[in-house]
N, C-alpha and C positions, 0 to 999 in steps of 0.2 A: 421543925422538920416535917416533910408534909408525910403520909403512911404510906406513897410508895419510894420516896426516899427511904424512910426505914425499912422498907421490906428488902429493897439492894442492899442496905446496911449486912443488914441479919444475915441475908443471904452471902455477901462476899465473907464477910466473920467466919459463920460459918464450911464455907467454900475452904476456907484459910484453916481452920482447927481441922480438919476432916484430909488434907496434903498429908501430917506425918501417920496417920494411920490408912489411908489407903496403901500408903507404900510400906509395911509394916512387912517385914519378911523373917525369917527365921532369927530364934532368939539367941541369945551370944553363946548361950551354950551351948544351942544347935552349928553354932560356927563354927567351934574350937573340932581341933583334930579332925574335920572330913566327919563328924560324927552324923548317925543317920537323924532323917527328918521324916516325918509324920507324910504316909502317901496320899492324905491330902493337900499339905503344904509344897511336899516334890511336884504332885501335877500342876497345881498354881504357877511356882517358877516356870516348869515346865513349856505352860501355858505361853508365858510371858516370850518365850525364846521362838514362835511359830506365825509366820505372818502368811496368809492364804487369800486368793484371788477367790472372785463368789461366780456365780452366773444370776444371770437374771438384772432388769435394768428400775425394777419397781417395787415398792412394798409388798405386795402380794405374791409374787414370785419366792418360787418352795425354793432356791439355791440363796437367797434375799435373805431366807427368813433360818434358815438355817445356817448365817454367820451368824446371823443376830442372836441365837441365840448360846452358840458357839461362845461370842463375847459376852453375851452377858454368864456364863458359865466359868468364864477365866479359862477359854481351852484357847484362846489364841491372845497374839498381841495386837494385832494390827490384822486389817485387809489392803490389800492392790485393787486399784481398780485397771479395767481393760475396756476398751471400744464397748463390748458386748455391755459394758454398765453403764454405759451413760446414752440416754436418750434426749433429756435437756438440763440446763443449770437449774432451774428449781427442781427435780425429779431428786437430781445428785444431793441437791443440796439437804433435803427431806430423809433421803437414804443415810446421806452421816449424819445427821440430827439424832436420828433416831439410834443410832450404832453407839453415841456416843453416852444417849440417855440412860444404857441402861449397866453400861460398865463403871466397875470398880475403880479400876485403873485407867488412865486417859489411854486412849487408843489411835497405835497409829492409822492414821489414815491416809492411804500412799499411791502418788500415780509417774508414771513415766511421762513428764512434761519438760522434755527436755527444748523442745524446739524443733524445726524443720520437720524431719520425717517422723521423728519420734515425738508424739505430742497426741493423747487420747481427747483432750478436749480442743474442738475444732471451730473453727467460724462456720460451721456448718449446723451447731447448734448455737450460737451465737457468743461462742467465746472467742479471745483475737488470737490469732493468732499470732508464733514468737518465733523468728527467725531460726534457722540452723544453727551451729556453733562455727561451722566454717562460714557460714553470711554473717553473724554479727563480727568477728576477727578479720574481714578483709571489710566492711564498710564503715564499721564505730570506732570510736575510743574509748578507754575504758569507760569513763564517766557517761556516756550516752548509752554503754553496755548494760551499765548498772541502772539504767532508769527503766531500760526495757525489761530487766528482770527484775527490778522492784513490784513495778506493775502485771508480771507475770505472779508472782507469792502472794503481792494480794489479792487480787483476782480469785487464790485457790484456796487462802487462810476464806476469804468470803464466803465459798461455797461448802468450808469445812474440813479442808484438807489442811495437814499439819507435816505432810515427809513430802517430800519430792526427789525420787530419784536422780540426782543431777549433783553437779555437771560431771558429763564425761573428760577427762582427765589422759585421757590415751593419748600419746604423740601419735601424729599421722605420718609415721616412717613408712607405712607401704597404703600410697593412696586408695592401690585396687584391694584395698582391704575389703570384704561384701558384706560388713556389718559393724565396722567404723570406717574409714576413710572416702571409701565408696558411698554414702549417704550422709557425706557433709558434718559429721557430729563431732570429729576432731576439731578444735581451733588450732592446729599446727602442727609441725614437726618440731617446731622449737620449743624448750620446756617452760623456757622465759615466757613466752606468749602465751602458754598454754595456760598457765602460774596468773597473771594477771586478770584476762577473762575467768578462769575457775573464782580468783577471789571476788569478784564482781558478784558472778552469782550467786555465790554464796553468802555475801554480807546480805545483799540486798533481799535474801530469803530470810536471813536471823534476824532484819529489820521487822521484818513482818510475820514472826511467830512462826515462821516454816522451818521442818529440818531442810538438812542437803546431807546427801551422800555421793561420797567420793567414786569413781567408779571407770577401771574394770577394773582393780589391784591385782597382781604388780606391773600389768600393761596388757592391752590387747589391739593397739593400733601396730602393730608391726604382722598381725595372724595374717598369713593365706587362707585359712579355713574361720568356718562362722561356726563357735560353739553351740548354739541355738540346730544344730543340724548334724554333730558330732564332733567329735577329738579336734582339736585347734592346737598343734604343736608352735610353741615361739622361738623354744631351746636355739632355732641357727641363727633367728630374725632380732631378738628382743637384744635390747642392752640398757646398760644403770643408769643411763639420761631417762630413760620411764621412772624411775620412783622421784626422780626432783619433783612434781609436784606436788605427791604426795609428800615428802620432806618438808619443803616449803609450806603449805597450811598447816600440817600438823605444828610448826615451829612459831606459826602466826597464832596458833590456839583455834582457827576457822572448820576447825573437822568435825561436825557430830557425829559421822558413820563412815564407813569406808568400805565398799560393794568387794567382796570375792569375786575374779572371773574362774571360769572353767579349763583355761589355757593350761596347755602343760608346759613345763619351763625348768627342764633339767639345773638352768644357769643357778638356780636357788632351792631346787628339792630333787632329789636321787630319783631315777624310774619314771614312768611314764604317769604321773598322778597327778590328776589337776590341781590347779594351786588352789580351790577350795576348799579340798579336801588334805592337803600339805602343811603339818606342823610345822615345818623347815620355813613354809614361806608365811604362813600368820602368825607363828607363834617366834621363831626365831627372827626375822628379816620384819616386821609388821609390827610386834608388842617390841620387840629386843634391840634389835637394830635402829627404827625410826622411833622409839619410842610412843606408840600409838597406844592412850590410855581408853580411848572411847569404845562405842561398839560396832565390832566387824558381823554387819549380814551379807548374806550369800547370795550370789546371783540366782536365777530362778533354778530349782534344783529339780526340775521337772525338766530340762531342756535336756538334750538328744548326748551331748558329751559327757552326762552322767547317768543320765536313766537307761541309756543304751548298752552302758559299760558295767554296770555295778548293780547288786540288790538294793532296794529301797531300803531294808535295814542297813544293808552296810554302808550306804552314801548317806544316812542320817549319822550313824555312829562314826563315821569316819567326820563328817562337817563340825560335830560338836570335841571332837576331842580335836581336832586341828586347830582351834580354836574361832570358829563363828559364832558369834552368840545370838544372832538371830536367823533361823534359815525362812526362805520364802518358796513357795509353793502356788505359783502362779496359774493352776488347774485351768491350763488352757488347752495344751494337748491333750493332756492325763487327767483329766478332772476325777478328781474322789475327791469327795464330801467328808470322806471319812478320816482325814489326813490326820488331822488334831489328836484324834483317840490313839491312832496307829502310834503316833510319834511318841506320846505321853506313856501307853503301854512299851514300846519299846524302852523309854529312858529310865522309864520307873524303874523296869529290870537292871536293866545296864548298871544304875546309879546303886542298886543295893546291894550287885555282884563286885563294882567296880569302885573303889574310892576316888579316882582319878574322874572318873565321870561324874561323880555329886559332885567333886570340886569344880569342876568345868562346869557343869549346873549351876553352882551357886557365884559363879566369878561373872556367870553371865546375866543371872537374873541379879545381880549388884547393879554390873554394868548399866543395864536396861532402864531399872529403877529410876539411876541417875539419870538418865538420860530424860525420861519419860517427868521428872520434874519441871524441864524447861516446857516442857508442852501447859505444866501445870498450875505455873505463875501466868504461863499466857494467857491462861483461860480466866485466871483471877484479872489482869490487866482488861479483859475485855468484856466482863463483867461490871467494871470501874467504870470503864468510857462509853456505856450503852445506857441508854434509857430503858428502864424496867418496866416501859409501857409502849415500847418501842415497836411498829407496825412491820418494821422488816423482819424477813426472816432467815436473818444472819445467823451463823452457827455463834453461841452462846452457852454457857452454863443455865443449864433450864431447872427449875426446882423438883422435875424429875429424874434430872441425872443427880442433884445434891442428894436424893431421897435413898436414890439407889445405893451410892458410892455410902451414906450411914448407913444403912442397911448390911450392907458386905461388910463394911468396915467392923460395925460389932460385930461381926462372926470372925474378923482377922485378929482382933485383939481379945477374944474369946478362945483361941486356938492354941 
């Protein structure tokens, strides 16, 4: 075996021994009874439940460098990326490289590439573009569906992207909808249709190492109004043909995530409350009803039908006992930097006043964990299939994320 065969040895081995202790979380006796945890280990969880949007399009850039060190901190899970982040695929590709080197935990790294109008990476920096949802449903079939978004996740696993917001799952009962039907992103009214294309994109993203989320839950192709711009009532519009899709994958096993909308929807929660923030519809109708074991993040919780209605404490404490376990914070309107801290100070309190809230803390940083595994074998699998002297500079397990992730890790198993 020539020495940098063995060094990918050593390296995947170790890659592989270093998986149960990065994800080492509270010990079983911190489990039992809601009992409390150590307010270093609660901000960690914490941490893990917080996905935030950055500014800046390059290493150098102060919004850039303050995720980075956000994540290597454990104050977040994951970033979004926006237009504002990407200037070229290698620029992108250098920025998750580097995000990825220096966390604990594999991190998500997430973009809205859904196709058509919604898609941040563009042929304009030299990525292809991917048709709408309504252009691939009226010109493919599935199987020619699934090729185009095969080639779409790997394209994004290449430049180091591991979530992809998608697919939209909304029937398109009211076309002049202004922010699904109206810009093509439904594949249909019908759920059958809508059911077949979703799974397309979806396998053909889990082929290729990518999440998918499910997304608007429990429908938002029937809204007159755009949540992204205030209150979006569906209460007169919506009906139970919206959750056949999500029925249907979750049944198929094809769900890593499932997106909260902002919609209010009396049909499933009492009052005017949006269903992100609605026990009745995550936790009774979403974990109860469809049986959905995976994990529920929220749509951007910085758009206008929440931030407009409710305090920033109470739309965090309301998200996480409704049951989302990941909120996201797309600091596009609203940009603070400071999100991460706010959040972890608010829960920390919450969690030692409230036993119901460290339990929803820790049901969520379970969730997450599991979830953040499959990111974890991937990294191991494409560690396996790369050459360890390889000129590209494909996102990778590099021997300074292995260094990092020992690093935290004895202090995880030291705690």
């Amino acid at each position: 075996m020539s020495r940098k065969s063995r060094s990918l040895s050593i390296a995947i081995a170790g890659f592989g021994l270093l998986l149960a202790a990065m994800f080492s979380g509270p010990s079983k006796a911190e489990e039992k009874n809601n009992s409390k945890v150590s307010e270093q280990l609660l901000r960690r969880m914490i941490g893990q439940m917080v996905l935030v949007g950055f500014s800046g399009d390059s290493l150098k850039d102060e919004g850039y460098k303050n995720v980075l060190k956000q994540a290597e901190n454990g104050e977040i899970t994951g970033v979004i990326y926006l237009k504002r982040n990407i200037k070229n695929e290698r620029t992108v590709q250098s920025l998750n490289n580097h995000l990825q080197a220096v966390v604990r935990d594999p991190l998500l790294i997430s973009i809205d590439q859904e196709g058509g109008r919604i898609q941040r990476l563009t042929n304009a920096i030299g990525f292809k573009n991917t048709p709408s949802a309504a252009k691939v449903a009226s010109t493919m079939n599935e199987a020619a569906a699934y090729e185009v978004y095969s080639e779409l996740a790997g394209d994004l696993a290449a430049l180091g992207f591991n979530l992809n917001f998608g697919p939209v799952v909304d029937l398109n009962i009211n076309p002049a909808n202004p922010i699904i039907g109206s810009i093509g992103r439904s594949y249909s009214a019908d759920p059958q249709e809508v059911i077949k294309y979703a799974t397309a994109f979806v396998q053909a993203h889990r082929v290729n190492k990518v999440l998918t989320a499910l997304k608007h839950f429990p429908g938002h192709g029937s809204s007159i109004g755009d949540s992204h711009k205030g209150s979006a009532d569906v209460t007169k519009t919506w009906n139970e043909a919206e959750l056949d899709p999500y029925k249907a994958l979750i049944a198929m096993g094809d769900v890593d995530m499932i997106m909260s909308s902002h919609v209010i929807n009396r049909k499933l929660s009492k009052g005017a409350v949006p269903s992100s923030l609605s026990r009745a519809t995550l936790t009774t109708v979403l974990r109860g009803n469809l049986h959905f074991e995976g994990v529920v993040i929220s749509d951007d919780m910085q758009m206008d039908a929440i931030a407009s209605t409710r305090s920033f404490e109470d739309s965090v404490r309301q998200a996480v006992l409704a049951g989302n376990d990941i909120l996201v914070f797309a600091n596009d309107k609203h940009p603070d930097p400071l999100i991460p801290e706010k959040i972890a100070k608010l829960l920390v309190k919450e969690a030692n006043e409230n036993d119901n809230m460290l339990s929803r803390i820790k049901e969520s940083y379970f969730r997450i964990v599991a979830l953040k595994k499959k990111i974890a074998v991937a990294a191991v699998d494409t560690v396996k299939t790369k050459s360890i002297d390889s000129k590209k500079s494909e996102m990778i397990v590099t021997s300074a994320m292995l260094e990092s992730m020992s690093r935290h890790s004895a202090l995880t198993l030291n705690e």
